[in-house]
C-alpha positions as CSV (number, residue, x, y, z in Angstrom):
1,X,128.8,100.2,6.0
2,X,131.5,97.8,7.1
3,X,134.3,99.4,5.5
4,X,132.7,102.6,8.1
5,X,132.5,100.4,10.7
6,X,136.4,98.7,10.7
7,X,137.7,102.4,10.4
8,X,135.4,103.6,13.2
9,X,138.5,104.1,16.1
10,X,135.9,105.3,18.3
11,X,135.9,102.6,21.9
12,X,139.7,101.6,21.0
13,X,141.6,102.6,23.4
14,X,139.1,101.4,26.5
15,X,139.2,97.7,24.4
16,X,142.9,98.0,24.9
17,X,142.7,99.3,28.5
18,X,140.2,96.7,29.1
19,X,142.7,93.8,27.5
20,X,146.4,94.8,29.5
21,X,144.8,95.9,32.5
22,X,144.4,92.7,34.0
23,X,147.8,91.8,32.4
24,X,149.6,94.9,33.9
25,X,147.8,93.8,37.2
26,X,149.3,90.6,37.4
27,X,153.0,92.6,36.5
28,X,152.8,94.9,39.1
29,X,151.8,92.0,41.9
30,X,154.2,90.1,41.0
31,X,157.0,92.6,41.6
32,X,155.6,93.8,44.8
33,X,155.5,90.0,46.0
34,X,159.4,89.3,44.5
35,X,160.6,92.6,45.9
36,X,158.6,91.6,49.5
37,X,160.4,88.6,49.6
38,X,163.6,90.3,48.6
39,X,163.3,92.7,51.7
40,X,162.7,90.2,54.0
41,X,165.3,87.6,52.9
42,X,167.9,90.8,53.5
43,X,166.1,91.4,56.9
44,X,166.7,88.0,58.2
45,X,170.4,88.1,57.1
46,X,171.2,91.1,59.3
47,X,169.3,89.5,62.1
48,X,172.2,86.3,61.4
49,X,175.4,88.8,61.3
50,X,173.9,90.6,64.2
51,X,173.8,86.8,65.9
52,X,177.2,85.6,64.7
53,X,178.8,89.0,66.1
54,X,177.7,88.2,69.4
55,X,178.8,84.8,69.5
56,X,182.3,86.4,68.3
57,X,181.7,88.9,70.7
58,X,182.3,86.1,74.0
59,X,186.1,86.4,73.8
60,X,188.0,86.0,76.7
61,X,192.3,86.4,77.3
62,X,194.1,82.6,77.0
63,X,197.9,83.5,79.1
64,X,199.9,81.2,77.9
65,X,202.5,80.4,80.9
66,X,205.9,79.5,80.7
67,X,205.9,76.2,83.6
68,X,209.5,76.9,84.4
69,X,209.4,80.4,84.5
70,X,205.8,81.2,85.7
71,X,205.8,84.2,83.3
72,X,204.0,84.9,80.6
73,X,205.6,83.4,77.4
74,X,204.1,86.9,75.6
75,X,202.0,84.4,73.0
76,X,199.0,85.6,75.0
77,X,196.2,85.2,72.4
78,X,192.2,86.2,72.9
79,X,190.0,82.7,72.0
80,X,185.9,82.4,72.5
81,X,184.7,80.4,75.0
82,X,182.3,78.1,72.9
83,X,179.4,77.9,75.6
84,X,179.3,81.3,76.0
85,X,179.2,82.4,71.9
86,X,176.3,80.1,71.9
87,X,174.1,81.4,74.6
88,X,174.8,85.0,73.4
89,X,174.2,84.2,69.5
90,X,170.8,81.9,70.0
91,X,169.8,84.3,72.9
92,X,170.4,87.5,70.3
93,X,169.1,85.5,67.5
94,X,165.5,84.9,69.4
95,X,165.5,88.8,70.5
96,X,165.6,89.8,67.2
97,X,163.2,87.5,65.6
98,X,160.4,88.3,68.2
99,X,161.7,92.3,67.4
100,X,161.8,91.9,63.6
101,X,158.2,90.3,64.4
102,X,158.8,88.1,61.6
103,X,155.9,85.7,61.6
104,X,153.7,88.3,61.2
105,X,155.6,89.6,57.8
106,X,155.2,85.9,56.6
107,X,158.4,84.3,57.6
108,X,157.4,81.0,59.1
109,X,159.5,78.4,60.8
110,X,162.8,80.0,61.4
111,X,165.1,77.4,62.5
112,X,169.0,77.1,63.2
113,X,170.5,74.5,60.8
114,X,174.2,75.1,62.5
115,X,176.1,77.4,64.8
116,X,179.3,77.1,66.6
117,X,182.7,78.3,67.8
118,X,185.1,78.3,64.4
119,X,189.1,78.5,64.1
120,X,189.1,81.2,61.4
121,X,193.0,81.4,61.2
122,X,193.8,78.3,61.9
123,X,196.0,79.0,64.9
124,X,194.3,76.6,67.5
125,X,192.1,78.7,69.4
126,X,188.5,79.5,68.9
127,X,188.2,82.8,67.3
128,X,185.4,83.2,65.1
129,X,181.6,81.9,65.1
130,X,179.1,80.5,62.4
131,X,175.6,80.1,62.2
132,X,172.9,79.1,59.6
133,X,169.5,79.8,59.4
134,X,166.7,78.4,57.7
135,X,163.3,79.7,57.0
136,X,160.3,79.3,54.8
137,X,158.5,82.8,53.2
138,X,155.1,82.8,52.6
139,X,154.1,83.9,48.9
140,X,151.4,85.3,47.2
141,X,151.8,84.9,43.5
142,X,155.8,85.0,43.0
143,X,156.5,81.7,44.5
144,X,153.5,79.9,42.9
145,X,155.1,81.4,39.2
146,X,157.9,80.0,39.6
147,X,157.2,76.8,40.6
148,X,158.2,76.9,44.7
149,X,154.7,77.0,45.8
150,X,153.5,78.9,48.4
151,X,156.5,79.3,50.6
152,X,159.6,79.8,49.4
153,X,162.6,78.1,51.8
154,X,165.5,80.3,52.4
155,X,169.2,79.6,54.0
156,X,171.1,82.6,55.7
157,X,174.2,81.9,57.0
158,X,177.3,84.6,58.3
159,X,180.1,84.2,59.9
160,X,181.9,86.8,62.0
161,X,185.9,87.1,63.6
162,X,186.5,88.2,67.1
163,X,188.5,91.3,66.7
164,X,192.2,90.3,68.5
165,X,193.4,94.1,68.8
């Protein structure tokens, strides 16, 4: 009778369901939460390039004069005017937040950890702009795995050249 009874296979294979399905469960929420949070870090970095272009974007001609002459010394060279890259970045930068309706994805407390007017090539006139982004991600299951909690804090930080031709 139990010799019958260990080789009965009959009601295997629902044990078995019944044992990784919770396990295959857990898996499959955990991708969907790491690949969530995947997405939206990559959203929020295009939304910082799309910012730090536009504060590259506020370039304006520098003549340089000869004080003898009066003419132009022909080392005319295009530099950003600082005030300006940062209005257009931080303006662009709070468009597309409020577009990307990010707080209701779960990003949460988006704030600008640095921006300003660079000297990519070193030449003495402002040609490039930088900005960095913080943010904390709300997560369901991967963040509490591996050990973040329940929001996850991410930088994003780009830095774009004003085109000179």
């Amino acid at each position: 009778m139990l010799v019958k009874l260990i080789k009965n296979q009959k009601g295997a294979l629902s044990t078995t369901f019944a044992v990784l399905l919770p396990l295959i469960l857990i898996v499959m929420a955990l991708v969907l939460d790491g690949f969530r949070i995947f997405v939206l870090k990559h959203e929020l970095q295009s939304v910082v390039d799309s910012s730090a272009l536009a504060g590259a974007s506020a370039v304006e001609g520098k003549l340089t004069i000869d004080p003898v002459t009066g003419l132009s010394t022909g080392n005319d060279k295009l530099a950003l005017d600082a005030n300006m890259a940062d209005i257009y970045a931080v303006q662009l930068l709070n468009e597309n937040i409020a577009a990307h309706n990010f707080t209701g994805q779960g990003i949460n407390n988006i704030q600008i950890v640095e921006h300003h007017a660079i000297d990519k090539n070193v030449d003495g006139t402002l040609d490039g702009y930088f900005i960095k982004v913080t943010a904390n991600i709300d997560s369901l299951l991967y963040g509490q795995l591996t050990g973040a909690g329940k929001t996850i804090q991410i930088n994003r930080e780009a830095e774009a050249v004003a085109d000179k031709d």
